[in-house]
C-alpha positions in Angstrom: -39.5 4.7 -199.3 -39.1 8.1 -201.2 -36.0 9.0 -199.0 -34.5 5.6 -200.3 -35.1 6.1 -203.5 -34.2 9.9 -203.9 -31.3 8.8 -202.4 -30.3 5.4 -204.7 -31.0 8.2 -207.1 -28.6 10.7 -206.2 -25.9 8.2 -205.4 -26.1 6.8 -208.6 -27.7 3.4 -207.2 -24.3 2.8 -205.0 -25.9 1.4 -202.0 -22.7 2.5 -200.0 -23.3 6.3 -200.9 -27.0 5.8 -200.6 -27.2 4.7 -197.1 -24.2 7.4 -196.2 -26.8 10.1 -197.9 -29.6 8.7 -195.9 -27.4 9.1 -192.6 -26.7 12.1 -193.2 -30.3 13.6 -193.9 -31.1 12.3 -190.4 -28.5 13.7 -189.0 -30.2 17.6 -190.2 -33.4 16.2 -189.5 -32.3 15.4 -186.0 -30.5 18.5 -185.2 -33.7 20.7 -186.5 -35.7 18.9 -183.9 -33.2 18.9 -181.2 -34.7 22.5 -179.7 -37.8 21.0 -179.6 -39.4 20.5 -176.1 -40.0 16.9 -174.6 -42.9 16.8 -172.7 -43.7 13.1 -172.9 -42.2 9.8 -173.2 -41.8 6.7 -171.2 -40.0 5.5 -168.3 -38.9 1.7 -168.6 -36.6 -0.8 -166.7 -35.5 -4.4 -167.7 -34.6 -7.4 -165.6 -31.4 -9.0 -166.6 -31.9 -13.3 -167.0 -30.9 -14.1 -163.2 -32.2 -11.0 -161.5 -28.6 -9.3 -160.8 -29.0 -6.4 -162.9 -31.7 -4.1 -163.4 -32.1 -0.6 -165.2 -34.8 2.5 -165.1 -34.6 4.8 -168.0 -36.4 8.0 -168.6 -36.9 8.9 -172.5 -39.0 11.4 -173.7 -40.3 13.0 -176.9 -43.1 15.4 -178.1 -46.1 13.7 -177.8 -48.5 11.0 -176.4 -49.0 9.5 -180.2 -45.1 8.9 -180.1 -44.8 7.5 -176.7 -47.6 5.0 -177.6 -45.6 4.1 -181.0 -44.2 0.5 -181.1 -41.0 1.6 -182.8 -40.4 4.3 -180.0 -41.2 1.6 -177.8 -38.3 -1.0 -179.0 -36.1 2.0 -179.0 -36.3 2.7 -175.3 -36.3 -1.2 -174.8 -33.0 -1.1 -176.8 -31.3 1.2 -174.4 -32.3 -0.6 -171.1 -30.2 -3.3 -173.0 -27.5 -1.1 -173.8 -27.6 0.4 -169.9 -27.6 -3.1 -168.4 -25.0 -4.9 -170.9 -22.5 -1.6 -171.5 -23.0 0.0 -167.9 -22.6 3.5 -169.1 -22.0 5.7 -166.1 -23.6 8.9 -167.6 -25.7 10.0 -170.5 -23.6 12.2 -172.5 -20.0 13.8 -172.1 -21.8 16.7 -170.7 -22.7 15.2 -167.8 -19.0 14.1 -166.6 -18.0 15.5 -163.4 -15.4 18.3 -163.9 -13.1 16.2 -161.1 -13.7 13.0 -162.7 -12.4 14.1 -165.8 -9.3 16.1 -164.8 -8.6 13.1 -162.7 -8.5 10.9 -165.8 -6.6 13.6 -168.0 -4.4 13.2 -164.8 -3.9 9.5 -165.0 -3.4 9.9 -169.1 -0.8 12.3 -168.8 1.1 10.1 -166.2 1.0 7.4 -168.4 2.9 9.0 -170.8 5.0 11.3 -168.8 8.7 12.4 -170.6 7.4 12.4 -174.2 7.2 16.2 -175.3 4.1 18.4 -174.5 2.7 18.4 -177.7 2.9 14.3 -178.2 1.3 14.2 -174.6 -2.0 16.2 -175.1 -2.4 14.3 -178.4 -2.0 11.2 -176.1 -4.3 12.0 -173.8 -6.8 13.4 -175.7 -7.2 9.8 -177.6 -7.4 8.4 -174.2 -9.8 10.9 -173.0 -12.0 10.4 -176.0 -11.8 6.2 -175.0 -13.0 7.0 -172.2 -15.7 8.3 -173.3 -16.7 5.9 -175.5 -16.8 3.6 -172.3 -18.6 5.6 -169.7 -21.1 7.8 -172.2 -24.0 6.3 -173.0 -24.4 8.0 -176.2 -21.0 7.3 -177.5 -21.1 3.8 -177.1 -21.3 1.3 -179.5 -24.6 -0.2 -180.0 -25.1 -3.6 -178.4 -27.0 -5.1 -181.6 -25.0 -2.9 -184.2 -21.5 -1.6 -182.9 -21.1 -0.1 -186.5 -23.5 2.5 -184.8 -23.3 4.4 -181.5 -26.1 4.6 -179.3 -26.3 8.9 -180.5 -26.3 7.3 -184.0 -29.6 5.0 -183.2 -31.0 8.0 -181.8 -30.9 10.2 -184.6 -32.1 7.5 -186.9 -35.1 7.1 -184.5 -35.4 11.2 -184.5 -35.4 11.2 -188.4 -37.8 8.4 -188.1 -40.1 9.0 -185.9 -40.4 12.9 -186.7 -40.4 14.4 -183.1 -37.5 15.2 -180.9 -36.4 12.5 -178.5 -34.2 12.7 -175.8 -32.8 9.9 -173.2 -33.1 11.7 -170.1 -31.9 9.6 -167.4 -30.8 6.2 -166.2 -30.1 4.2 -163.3 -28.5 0.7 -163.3 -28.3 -1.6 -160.2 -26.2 -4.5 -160.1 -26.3 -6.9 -156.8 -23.4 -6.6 -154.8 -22.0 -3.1 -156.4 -20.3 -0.4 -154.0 -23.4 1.9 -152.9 -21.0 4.9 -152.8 -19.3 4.8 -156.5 -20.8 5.3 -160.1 -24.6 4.7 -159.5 -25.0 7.7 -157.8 -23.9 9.9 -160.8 -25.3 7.5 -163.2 -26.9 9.2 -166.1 -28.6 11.9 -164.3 -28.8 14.6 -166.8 -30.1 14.9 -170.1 -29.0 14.6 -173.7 -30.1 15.5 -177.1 -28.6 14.2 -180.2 -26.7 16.9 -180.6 -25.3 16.1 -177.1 -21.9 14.4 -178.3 
């Protein structure tokens, strides 16, 4: 309630400005935690109505007190929704395979083949950061809020929460999907806020 209000304050009681001030502080808060080790957490998976999709995530933080936490626990509920209903492929941009993404800078650049040089890397660097948005977990737009991305709930839930929490790893099944293609890369590294 202090944070509101100091912020209110400071933005001379624009809301706007407020909530852009308040954004911001958990974005510091965030990064000041981001070194801090994960040594608990929770693993979770959700059931999609009609049993065709399912999820397992890993998400840590600090401590036991956290894990146990309601609001920690909505959080990680939230992105077994996200997994299920956005089907992110990895965690973070990290964690895209190096041929994966000179394939798709590949497939940009042939797209827009004859334009000069300059024009194309522009090109394909808007497409390469589109596709990231799709296939990154923590560049995607939030299910329940797409004003926020999912790295944007996360450091509100860091600022929150007071500990460092990281989404680890995931893995989404859907009946009928190829065996051999994206769920056996799917989100198997980790990611901090700072990740993206």
């Amino acid at each position: 309630m202090m944070d509101c209000k100091q912020a209110l304050v400071e933005a001379q009681a624009d809301l706007e400005k407020a909530e852009v001030i308040l954004r911001k502080k958990g974005q510091i808060i965030a990064a000041k935690k981001a070194s801090r080790e994960v040594k608990d957490g929770l693993i979770a998976s959700y059931i999609h109505i009609g049993e065709k999709v399912g999820v397992l995530v890993e998400v840590n933080c600090e401590t036991d007190f956290v894990a146990k936490n309601d609001k920690f626990k909505e959080f990680v509920k939230d992105i077994t929704l996200q997994i299920a209903a956005a089907n992110p492929l990895v965690v973070s941009r990290n964690d895209v395979p190096a041929d994966v993404l000179a394939k798709e800078k590949e497939i940009a650049a042939a797209q827009v083949k004859g334009k000069p040089q300059n024009v194309v890397d522009k090109i394909v660097e808007g497409k390469l950061e589109k596709y990231y948005q799709t296939v990154c977990l923590l560049e995607q737009a939030f299910v329940k809020d797409a004003e926020k991305t999912i790295n944007d709930v996360l450091t509100a839930k860091v600022a929150e929460l007071g500990e460092n929490i990281v989404i680890r790893r995931f893995v989404r099944y859907q009946v009928g999907e190829e065996i051999a293609g994206k769920s056996e890369s799917a989100g198997k590294a980790e990611s901090t806020p700072a990740a993206s």
